[in-house]
TORLUM-420935 format. One line per field, with one value per residue: x negated, y, z of N, C-alpha, C, CB in turn; residue in three letters. Coordinates in steps of 0.001 Angstrom, whole numbers, plus 500000, padded with zeros to 6 digits. Glycine has a CB too. Example, Ala and Ser with C-alpha at 12.3 -4.5 7.8 and 13.67 -1.06 7.14 Angstrom:
<nodes>
n.px = [486810_487150]
n.py = [494310_497750]
n.pz = [507800_507080]
ca.px = [487700_486330]
ca.py = [495500_498940]
ca.pz = [507800_507140]
c.px = [486800_487100]
c.py = [496700_500030]
c.pz = [507800_507870]
cb.px = [488692_485916]
cb.py = [495527_499402]
cb.pz = [509046_505725]
aa = [ALA_SER]
</nodes>
This chain:
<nodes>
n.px = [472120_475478_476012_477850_480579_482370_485842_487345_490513_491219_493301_493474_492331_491034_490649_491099_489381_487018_486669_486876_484650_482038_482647_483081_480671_478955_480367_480135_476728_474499_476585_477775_479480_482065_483775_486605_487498_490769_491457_491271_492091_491178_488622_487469_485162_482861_483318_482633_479519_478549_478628_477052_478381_478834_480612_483192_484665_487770_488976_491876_494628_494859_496592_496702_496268_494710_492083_491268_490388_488749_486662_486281_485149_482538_481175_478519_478530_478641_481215_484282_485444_489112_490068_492100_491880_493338_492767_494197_493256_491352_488072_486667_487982_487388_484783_486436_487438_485501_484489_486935_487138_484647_485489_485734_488041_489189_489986_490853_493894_494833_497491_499597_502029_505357_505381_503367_504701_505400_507532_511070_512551_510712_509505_511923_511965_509067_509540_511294_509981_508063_509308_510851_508116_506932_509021_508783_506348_506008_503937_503133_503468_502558_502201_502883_502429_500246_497219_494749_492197_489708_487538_486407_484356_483785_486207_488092_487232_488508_490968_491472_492406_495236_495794_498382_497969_499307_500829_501646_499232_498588_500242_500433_497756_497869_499881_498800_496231_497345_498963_496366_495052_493278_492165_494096_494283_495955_495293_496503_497091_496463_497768_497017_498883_499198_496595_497590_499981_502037_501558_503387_507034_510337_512112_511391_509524_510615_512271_510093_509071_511363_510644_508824_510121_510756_507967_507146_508035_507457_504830_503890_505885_507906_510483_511327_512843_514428_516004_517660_519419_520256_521647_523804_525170_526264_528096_529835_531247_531890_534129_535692_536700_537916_540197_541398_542367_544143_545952_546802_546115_544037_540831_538699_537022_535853_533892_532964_531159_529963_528337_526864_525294_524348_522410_520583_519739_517981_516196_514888_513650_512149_510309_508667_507756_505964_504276_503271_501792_500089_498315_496805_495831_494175_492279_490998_489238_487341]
n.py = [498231_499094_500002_503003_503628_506160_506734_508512_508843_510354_512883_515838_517966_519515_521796_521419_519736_520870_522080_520372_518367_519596_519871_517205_516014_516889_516318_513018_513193_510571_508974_507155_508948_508921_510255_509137_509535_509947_510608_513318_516854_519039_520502_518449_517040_518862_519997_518122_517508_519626_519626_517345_514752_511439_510471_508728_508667_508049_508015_508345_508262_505848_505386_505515_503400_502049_503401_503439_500366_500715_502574_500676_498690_499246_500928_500731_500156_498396_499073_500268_503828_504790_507526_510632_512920_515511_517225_516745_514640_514739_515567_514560_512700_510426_509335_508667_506594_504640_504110_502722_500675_499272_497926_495217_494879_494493_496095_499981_502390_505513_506623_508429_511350_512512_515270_515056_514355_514493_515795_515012_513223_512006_511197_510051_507709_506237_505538_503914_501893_501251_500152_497481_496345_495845_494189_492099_490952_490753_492284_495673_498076_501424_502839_502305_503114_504897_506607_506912_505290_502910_500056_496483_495654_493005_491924_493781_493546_490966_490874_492344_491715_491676_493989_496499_498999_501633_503582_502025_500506_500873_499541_497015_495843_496496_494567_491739_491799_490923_489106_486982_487075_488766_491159_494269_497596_500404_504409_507180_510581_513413_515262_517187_519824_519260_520136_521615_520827_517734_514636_512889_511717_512028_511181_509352_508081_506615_504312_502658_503073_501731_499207_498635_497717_495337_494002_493982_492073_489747_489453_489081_486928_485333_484007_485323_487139_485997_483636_484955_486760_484692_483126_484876_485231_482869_483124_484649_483229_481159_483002_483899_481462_480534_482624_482370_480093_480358_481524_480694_477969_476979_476228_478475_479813_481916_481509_478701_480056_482012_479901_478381_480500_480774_478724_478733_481259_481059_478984_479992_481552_479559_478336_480568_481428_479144_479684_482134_481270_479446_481650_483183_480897_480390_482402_482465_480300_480626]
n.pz = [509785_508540_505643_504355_501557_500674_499083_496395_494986_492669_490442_488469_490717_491063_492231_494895_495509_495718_497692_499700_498974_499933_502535_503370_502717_504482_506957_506390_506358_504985_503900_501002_498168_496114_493755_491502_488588_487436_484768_484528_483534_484194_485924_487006_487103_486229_489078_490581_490311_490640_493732_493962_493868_493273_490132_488718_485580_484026_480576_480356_481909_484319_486567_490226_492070_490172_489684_492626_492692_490614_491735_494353_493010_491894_494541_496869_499416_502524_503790_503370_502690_501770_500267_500220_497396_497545_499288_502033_504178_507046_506863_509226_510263_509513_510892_513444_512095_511648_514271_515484_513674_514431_516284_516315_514049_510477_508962_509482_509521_508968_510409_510023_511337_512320_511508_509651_506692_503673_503196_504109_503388_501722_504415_505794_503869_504549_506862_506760_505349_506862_509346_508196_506987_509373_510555_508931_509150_512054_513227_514780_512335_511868_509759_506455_504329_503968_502508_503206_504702_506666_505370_505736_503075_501570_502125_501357_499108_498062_497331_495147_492598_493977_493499_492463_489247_490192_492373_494474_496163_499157_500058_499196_499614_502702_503616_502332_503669_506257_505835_505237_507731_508991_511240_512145_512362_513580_513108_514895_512522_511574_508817_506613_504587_500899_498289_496169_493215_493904_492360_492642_491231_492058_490899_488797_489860_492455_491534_491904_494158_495695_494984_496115_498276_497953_497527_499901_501448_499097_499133_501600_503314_501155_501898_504180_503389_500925_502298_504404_502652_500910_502665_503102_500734_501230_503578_502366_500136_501886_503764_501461_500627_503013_503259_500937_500844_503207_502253_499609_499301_498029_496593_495175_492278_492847_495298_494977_493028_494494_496493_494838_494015_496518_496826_494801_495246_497519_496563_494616_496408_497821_496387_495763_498230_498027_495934_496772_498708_496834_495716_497689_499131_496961_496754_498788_499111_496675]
ca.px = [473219_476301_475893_479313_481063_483991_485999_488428_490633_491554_493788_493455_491936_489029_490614_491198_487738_486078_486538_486330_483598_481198_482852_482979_479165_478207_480807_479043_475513_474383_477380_477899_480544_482466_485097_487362_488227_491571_491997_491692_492216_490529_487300_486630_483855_482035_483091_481442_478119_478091_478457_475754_478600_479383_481784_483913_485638_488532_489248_492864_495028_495135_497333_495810_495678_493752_491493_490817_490101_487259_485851_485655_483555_481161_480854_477405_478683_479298_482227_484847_486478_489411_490789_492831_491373_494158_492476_495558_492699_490304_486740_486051_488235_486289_483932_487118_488128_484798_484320_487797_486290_483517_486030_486500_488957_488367_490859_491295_494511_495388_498833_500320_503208_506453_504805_502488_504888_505596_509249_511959_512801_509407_509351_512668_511296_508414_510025_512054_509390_507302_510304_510738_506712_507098_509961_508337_505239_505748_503057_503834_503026_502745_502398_502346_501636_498871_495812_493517_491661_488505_487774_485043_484247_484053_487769_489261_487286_489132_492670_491697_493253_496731_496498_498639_497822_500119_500730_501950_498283_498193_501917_499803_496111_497893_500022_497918_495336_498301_498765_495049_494849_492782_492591_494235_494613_496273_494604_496919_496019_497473_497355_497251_499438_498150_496341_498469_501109_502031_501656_504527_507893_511379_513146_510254_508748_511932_512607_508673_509515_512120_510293_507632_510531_510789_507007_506505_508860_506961_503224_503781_506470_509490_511673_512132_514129_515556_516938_519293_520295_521265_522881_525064_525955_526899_529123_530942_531689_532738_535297_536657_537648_539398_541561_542426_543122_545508_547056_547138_546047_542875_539030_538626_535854_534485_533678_531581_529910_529296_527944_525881_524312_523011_521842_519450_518503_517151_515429_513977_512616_511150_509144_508156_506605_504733_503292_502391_500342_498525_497886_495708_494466_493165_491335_489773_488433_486495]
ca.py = [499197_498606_501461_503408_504183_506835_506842_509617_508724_512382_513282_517023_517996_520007_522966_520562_518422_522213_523177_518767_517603_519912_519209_515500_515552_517473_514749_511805_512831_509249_508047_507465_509514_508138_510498_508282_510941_509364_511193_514850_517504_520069_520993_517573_516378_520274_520295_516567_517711_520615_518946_516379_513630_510479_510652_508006_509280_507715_508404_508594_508152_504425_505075_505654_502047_501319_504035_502331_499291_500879_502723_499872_497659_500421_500896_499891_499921_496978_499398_501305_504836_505369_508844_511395_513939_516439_517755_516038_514077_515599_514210_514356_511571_509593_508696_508053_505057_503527_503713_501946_499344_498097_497398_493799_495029_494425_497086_500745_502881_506874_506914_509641_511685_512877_516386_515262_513641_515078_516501_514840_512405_511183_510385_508582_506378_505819_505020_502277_500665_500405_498835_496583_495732_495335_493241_490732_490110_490583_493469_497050_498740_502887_503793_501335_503678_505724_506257_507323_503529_502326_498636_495615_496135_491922_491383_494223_493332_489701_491506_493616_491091_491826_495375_497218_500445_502872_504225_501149_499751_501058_498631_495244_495609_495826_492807_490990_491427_490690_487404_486528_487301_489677_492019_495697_498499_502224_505136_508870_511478_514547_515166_518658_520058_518754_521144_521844_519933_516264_513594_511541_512358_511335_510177_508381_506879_506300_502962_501890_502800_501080_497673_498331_496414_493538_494228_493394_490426_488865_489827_488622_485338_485587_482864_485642_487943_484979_482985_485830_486915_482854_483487_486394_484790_481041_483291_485484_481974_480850_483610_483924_480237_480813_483843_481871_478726_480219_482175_479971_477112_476055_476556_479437_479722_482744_480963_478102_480742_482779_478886_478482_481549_480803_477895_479272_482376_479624_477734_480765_482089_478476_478602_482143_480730_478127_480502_483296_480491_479470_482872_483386_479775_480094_483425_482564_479262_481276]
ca.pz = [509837_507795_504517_503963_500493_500384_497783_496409_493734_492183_488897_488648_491791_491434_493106_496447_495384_495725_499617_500272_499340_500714_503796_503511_502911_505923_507933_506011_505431_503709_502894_499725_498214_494463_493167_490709_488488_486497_483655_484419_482635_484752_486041_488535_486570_487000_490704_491215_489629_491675_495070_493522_493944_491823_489531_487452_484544_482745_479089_480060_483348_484539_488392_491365_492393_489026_490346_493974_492110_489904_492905_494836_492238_491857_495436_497214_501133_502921_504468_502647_503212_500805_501109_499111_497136_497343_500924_503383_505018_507337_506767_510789_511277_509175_512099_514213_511796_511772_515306_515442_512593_515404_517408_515763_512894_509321_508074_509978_509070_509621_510678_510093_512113_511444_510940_508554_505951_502485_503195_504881_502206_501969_505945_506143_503046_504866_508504_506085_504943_507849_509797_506888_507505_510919_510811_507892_509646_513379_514485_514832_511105_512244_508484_505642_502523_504016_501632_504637_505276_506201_505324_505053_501282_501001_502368_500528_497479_497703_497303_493847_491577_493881_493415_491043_488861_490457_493706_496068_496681_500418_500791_499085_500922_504077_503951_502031_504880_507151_505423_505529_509275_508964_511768_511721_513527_513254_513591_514593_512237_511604_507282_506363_503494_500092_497917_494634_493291_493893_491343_492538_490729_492862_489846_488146_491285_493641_491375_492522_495942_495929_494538_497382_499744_498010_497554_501342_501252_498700_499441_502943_503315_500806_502668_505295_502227_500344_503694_504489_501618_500523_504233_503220_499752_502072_504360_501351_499776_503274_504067_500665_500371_504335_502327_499848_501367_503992_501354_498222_499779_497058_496433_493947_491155_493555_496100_494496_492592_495874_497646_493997_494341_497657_496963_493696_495801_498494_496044_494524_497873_498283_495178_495567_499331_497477_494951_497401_499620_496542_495495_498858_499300_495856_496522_499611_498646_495907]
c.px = [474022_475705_477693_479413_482650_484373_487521_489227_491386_491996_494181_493221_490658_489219_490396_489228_486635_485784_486703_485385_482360_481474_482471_481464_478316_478831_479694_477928_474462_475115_477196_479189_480601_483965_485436_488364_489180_492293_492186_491472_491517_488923_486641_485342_482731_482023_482337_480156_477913_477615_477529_476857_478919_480113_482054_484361_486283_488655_490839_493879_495727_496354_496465_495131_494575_492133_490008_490250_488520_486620_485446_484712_482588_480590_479589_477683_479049_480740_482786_485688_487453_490089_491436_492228_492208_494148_494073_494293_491394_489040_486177_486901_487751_485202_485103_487743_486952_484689_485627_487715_485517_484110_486732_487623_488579_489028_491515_492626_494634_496525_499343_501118_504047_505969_504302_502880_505152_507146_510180_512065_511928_508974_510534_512330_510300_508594_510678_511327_508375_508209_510501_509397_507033_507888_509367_506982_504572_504527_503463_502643_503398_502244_501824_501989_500550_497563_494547_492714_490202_488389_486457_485057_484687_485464_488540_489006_488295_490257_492509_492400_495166_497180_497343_498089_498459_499688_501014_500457_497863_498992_500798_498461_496557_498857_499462_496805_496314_498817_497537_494983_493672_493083_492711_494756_495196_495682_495669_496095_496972_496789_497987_498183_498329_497832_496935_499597_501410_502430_502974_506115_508798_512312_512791_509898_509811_511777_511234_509014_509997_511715_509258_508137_509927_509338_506290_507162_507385_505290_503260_504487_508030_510414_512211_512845_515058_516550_517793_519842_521098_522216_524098_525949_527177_528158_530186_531717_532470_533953_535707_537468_538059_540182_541726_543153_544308_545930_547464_547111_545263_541746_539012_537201_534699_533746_532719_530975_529671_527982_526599_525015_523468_522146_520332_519158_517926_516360_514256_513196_511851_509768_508412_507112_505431_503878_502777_501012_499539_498277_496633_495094_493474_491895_490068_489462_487030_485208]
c.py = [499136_499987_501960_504011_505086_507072_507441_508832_510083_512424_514992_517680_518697_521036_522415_520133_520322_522366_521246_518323_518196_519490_517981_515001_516234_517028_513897_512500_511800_508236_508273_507659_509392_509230_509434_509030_510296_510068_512296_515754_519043_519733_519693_517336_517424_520155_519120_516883_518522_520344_517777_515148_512728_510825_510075_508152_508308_508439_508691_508038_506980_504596_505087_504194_501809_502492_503724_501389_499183_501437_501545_498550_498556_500831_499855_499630_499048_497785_500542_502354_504927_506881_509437_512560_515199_517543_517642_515209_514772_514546_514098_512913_510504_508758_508228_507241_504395_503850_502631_500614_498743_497792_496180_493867_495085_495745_498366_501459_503610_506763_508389_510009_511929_514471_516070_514707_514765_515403_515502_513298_511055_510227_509653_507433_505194_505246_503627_501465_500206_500045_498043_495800_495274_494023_491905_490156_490157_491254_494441_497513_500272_503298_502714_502258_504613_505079_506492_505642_503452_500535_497914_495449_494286_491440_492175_493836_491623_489619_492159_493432_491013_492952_496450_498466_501271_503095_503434_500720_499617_499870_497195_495083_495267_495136_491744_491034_491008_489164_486681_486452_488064_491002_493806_496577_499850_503231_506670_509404_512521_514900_516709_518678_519658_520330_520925_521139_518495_515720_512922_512826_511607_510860_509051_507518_506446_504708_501873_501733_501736_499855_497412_497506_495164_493061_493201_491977_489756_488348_488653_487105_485904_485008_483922_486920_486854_484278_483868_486212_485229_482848_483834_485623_483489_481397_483940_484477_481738_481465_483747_482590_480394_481922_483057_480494_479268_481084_481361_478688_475835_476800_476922_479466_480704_482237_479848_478921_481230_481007_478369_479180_481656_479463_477998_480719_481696_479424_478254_481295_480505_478200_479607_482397_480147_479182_481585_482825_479743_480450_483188_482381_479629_481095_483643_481286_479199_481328]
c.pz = [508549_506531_504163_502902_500906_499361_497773_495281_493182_490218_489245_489823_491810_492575_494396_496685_495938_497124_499917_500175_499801_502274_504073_504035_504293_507306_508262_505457_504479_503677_501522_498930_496285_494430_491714_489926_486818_485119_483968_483538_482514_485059_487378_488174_487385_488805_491669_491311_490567_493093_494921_494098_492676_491142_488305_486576_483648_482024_479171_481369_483170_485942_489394_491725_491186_489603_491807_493173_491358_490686_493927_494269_492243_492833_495517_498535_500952_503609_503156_502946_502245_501077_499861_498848_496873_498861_502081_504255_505227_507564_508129_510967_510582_510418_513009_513451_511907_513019_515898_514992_513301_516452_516947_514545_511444_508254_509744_509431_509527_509181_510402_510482_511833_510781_509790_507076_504994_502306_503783_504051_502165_503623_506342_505060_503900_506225_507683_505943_506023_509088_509836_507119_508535_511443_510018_508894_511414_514509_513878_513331_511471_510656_506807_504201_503205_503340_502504_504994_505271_506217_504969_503668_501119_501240_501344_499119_496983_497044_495834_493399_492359_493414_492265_490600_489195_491790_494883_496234_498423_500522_500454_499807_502427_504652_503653_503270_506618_507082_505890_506909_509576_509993_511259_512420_512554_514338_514224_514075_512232_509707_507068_505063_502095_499316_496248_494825_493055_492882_490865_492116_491165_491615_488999_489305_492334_493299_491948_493627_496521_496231_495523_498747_499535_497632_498965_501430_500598_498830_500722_502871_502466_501259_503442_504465_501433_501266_503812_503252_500939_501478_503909_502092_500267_502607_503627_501025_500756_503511_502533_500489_501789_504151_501730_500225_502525_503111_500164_498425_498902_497030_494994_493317_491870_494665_495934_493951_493602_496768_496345_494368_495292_497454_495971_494861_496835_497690_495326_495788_498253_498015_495199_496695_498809_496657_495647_498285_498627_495572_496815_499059_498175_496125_497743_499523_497365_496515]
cb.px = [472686_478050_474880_479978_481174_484343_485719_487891_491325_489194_495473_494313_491963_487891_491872_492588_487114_486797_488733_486770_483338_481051_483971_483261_478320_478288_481841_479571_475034_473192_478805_477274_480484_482950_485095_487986_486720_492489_493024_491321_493425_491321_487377_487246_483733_483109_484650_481258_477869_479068_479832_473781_479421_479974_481971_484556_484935_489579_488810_492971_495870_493448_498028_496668_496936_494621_492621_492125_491227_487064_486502_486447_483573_481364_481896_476028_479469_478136_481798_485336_485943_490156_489599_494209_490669_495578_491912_497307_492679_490685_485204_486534_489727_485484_482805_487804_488941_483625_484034_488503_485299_482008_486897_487356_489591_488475_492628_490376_495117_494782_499042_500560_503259_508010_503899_501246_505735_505035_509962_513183_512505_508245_509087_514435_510223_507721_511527_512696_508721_505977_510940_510681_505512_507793_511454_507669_504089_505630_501207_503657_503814_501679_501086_503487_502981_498489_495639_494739_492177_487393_488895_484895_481971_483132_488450_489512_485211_489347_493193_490974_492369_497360_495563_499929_497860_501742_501577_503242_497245_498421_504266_499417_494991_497715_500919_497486_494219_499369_498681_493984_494724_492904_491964_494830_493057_498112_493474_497183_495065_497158_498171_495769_499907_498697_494849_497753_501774_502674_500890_504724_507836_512192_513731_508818_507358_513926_512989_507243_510521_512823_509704_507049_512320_512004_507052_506946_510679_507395_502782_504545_506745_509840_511069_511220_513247_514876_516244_519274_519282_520300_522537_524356_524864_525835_528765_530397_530751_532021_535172_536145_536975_538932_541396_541634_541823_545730_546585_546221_547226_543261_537776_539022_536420_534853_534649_531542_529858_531452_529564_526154_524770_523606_522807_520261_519006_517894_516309_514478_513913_511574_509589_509495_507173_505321_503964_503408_500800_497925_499299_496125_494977_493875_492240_489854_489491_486964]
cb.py = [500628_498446_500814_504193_502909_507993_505428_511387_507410_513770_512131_517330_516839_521105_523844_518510_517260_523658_525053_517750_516867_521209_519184_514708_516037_519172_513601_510633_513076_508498_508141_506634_511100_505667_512215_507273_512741_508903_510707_515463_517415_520429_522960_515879_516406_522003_520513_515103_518236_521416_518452_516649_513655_509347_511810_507553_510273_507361_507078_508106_509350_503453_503536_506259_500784_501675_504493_501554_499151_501612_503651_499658_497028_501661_500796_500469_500642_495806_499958_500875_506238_504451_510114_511700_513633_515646_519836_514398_512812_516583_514588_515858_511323_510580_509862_508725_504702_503223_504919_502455_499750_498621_498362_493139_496113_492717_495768_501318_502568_508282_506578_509999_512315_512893_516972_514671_512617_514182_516852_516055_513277_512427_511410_508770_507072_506442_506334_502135_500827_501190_498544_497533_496571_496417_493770_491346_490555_489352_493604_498160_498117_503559_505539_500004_504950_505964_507293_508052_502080_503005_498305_494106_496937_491062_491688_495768_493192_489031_492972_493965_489254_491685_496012_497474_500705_502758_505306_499467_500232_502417_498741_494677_497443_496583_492298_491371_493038_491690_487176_487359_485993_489771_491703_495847_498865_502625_505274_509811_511264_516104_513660_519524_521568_517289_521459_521249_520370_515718_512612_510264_512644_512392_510943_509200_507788_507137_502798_502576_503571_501183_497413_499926_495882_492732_495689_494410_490336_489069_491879_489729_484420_485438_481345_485984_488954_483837_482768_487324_487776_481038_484850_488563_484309_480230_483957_486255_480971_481207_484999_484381_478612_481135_485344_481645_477509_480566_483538_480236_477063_475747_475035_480960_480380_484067_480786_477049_481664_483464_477387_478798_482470_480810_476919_479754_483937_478078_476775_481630_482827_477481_478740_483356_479545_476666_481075_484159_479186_478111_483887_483755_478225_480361_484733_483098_478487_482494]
cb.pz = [510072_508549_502505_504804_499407_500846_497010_496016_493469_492456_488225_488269_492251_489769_493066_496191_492350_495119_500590_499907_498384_500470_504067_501833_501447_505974_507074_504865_505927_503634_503069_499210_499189_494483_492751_491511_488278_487283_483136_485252_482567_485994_486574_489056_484595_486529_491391_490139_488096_491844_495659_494512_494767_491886_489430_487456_483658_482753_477884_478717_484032_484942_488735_492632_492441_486719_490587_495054_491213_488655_493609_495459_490384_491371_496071_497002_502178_504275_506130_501913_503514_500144_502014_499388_496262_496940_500755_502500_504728_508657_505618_512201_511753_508319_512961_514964_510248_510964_515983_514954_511294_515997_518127_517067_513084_508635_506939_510147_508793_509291_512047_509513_512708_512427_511672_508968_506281_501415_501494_504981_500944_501735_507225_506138_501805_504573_509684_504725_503561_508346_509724_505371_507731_511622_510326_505832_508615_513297_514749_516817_509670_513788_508862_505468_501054_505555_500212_506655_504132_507143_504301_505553_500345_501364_504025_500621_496895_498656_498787_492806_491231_495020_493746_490894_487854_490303_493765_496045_495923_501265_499394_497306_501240_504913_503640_500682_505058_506916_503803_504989_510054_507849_512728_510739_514667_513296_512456_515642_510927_513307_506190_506128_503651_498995_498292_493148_492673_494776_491786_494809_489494_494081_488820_487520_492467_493250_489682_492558_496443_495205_492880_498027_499935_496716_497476_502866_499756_497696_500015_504030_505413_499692_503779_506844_500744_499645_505228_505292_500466_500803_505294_502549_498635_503733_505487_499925_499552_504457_505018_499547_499840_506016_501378_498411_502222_505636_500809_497062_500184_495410_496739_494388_489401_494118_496478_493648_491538_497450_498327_492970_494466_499472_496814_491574_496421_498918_495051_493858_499693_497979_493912_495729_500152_496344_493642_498457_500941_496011_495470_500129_499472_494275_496366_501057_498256_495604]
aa = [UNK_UNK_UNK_UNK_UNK_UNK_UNK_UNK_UNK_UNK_UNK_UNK_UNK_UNK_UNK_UNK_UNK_UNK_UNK_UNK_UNK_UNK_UNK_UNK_UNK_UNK_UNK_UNK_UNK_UNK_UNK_UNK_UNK_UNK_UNK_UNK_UNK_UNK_UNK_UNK_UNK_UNK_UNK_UNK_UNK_UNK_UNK_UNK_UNK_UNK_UNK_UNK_UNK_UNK_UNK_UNK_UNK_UNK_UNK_UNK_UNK_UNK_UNK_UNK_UNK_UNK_UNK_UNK_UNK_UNK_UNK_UNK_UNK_UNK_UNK_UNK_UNK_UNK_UNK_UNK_UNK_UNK_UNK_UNK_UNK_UNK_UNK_UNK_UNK_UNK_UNK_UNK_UNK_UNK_UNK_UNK_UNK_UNK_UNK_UNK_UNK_UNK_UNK_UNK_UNK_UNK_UNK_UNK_UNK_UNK_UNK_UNK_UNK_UNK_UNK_UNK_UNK_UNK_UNK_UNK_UNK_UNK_UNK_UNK_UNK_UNK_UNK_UNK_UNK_UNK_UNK_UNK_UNK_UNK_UNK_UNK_UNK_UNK_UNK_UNK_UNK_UNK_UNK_UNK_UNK_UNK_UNK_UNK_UNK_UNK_UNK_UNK_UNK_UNK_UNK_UNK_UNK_UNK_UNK_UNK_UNK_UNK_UNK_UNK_UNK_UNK_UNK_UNK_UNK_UNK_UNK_UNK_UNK_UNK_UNK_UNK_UNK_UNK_UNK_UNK_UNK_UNK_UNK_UNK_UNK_UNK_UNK_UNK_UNK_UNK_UNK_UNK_UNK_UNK_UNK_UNK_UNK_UNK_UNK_UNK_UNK_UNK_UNK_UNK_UNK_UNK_UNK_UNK_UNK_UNK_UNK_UNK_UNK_UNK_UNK_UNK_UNK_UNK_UNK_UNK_UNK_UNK_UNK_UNK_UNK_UNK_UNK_UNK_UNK_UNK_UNK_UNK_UNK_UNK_UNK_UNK_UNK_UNK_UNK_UNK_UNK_UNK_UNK_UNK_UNK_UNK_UNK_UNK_UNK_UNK_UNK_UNK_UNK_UNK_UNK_UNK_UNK_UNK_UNK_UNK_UNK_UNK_UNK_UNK_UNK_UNK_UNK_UNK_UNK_UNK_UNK_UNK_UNK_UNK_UNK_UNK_UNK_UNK_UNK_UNK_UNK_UNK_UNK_UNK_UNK_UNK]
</nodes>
């Protein structure tokens, strides 16, 4: 029987960690349960001890992803839960991702609804980017930043060295296992209001957001972001030299730079192919 690790990663969270993890543990009775407590400032440590769970302690706040990263080396399951310690995920559906997980998948995901998103803002972001997913790698993505996942500990541990220290790690695990071929499924959940106040800051974190497109581009196949865009630059070039030639009746300086430009953003998206396929052939030949 497989052994299961859940793992929280929590920066100030005791009040949430207080009314969760008793729950959690009377979900999972022997799982094994790792808060990843990133630099708090409050009482997680006390509220770990209490509930007799693990508990990691940074010296000083690394990012959530850096977080994930040290919970999952320290992990002993061959299966991994990650979840959010801000009580948005209910520990019952825990059993409805691993029962999902023996259904041949190496990576579960809780979807989440339009109800359950973090304000308006937050759910057209997130409809963008799992579009954006969808469209790069050709199966339906129902929620690409959800932290809700269960996963085979040896596949996701293959991925650490992509993951960054902040907050995109849900966006690179699950194209990177989308690359690999790695099967994956979505779960519906429904994510309760979080408990306190959220980490993420819309003027600080927007520009991340942002980089989480070209994130999926590059994780997954960059040719299919560089090809159009070299496209768009080929056809600007194109119609400006047919304005100027039936008006002036010569080939203007914008126009080779517009037919330049596509030709270096091509050449970069070529290179950027090659280096993403041996980024993964290197790591599973390990």
């Amino acid at each position: 029987m497989s052994r299961l690790s859940i793992i929280l990663p929590a920066k100030n969270e005791a009040s949430a960690l207080a009314g969760l993890l008793p729950r959690l543990k009377a979900a999972q009775p022997v799982a094994e349960i790792i808060v990843v407590d990133d630099g708090s400032t409050d009482d997680t440590r006390t509220v770990c001890a209490q509930s007799g769970v693990q508990c990691i302690s940074s010296p000083y706040s690394m990012g959530n992803g850096a977080a994930i990263k040290r919970g999952a080396r320290a992990a002993a399951g061959d299966i991994l839960v990650f979840m959010d310690g801000d009580g948005q995920h209910d520990p019952a559906d825990v059993a409805r991702l691993l029962e999902r997980l023996e259904q041949g998948y190496d990576m579960v995901v809780g979807a989440r609804d339009w109800g359950s998103q973090a304000g308006v803002g937050r759910g057209l972001a997130n409809t963008l980017y799992n579009w954006l997913a969808t469209r790069m790698t050709g199966h339906p993505v129902a929620d690409l930043t959800s932290g809700f996942r269960a996963v085979r500990a040896d596949k996701f541990r293959e991925f650490l060295h992509l993951l960054p220290n902040g907050f995109s790690y849900p966006t690179t695990s699950t194209m990177a296992f989308f690359r690999s071929a790695y099967p994956l499924a979505y779960l519906p959940i429904k994510a309760a209001q979080r408990v306190g106040k959220s980490h993420i800051r819309p003027l600080r974190d927007g520009i991340r957001f942002l980089l989480i497109i070209f994130k999926i581009a590059t994780l997954y196949s960059p040719l299919k972001l560089f090809v159009p865009a070299s496209a768009c630059f080929f056809m600007l070039g194109l119609l400006n030299y047919a304005w100027t030639f039936l008006h002036e009746g010569r080939l203007t300086n914008m126009s080779t730079l517009m037919w330049s430009a596509s030709v270096i953003v091509f050449l970069i998206g070529l290179v950027s192919e090659q280096i993403t396929a041996l980024t993964y052939t290197r790591q599973r030949d390990r």
